[in-house]
C-alpha positions as CSV (number, residue, x, y, z in Angstrom):
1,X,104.5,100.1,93.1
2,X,104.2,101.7,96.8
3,X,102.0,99.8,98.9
4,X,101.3,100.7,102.9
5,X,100.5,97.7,105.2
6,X,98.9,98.2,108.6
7,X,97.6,95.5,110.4
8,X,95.9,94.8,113.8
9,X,96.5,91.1,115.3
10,X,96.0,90.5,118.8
11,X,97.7,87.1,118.9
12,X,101.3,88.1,120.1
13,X,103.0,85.0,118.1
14,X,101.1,85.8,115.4
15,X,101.9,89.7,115.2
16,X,105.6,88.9,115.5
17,X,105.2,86.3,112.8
18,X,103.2,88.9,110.6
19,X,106.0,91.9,111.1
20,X,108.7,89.8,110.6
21,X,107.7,88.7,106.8
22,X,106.5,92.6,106.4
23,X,110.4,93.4,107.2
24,X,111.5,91.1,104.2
25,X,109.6,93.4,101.8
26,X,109.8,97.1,103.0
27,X,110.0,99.7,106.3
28,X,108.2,99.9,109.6
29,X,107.3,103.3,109.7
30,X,105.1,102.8,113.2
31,X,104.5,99.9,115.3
32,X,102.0,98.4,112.6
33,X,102.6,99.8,109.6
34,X,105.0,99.2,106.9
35,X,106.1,101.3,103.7
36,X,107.3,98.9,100.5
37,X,108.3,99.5,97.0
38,X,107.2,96.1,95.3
39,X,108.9,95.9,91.8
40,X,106.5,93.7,90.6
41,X,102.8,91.6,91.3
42,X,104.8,88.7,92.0
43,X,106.3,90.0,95.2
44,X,103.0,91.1,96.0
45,X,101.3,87.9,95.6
46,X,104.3,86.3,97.5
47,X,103.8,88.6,100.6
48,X,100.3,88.0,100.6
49,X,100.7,84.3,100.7
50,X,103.0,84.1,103.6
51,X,100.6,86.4,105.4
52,X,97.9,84.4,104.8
53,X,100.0,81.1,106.0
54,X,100.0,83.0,109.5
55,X,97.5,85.2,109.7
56,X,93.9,83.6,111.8
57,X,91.0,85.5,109.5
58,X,88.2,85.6,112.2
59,X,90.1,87.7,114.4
60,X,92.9,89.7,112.6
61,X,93.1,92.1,109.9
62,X,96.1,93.2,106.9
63,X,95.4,96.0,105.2
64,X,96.8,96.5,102.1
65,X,96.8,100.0,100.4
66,X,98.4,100.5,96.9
67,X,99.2,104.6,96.5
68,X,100.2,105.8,93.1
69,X,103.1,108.1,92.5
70,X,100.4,110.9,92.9
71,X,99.1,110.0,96.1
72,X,102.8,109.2,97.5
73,X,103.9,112.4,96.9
74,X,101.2,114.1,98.6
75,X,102.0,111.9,102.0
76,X,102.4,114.3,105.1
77,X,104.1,113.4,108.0
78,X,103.6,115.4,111.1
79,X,106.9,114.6,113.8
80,X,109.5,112.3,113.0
81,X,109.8,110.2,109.8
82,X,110.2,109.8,106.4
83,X,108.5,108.0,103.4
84,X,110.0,104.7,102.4
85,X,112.7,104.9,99.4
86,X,113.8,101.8,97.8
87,X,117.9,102.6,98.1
88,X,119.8,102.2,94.9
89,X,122.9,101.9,96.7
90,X,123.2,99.4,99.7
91,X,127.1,99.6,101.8
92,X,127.3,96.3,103.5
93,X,129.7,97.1,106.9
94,X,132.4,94.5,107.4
95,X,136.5,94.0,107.2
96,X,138.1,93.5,103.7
């Protein structure tokens, strides 16, 4: 499932809190919006429960947009960037 989170939290502790669990689950594709392939509801449910742990309700928002394969494909990007893939292969950099 491909999901799109933008969010708008003027709290500076609070922002860097909010982006830093978004980067555990997918891409920041511009300064408040992140792509993510979720593999299932739990992960979902999980990212939304750490959000709400941080986030203060009465003055900041998380938007949360599912897109279907359909609507993914039809994603336009004008300038730089590219839509979030979930890489099959990951090459971890190091000495052997």
């Amino acid at each position: 499932m491909f999901y799109l989170v933008a969010y708008d939290i003027p709290d500076d502790q609070r922002r860097g809190k909010v982006a830093r669990i978004l980067e555990d689950f997918g891409d920041r594709v511009q300064y408040s919006v992140f792509e993510m392939e979720l593999e299932n509801q739990s992960q979902l449910l999980e990212m939304e429960k750490r959000l709400a742990g941080v986030i203060d309700p009465q003055v900041d928002s998380v938007r949360i947009y599912f897109l279907c394969q359909g609507c993914r494909s039809k994603i336009a990007i004008m300038g730089q960037g590219e839509v979030y893939r979930d890489r099959e292969v990951y090459i971890v950099g190091g000495e052997c």
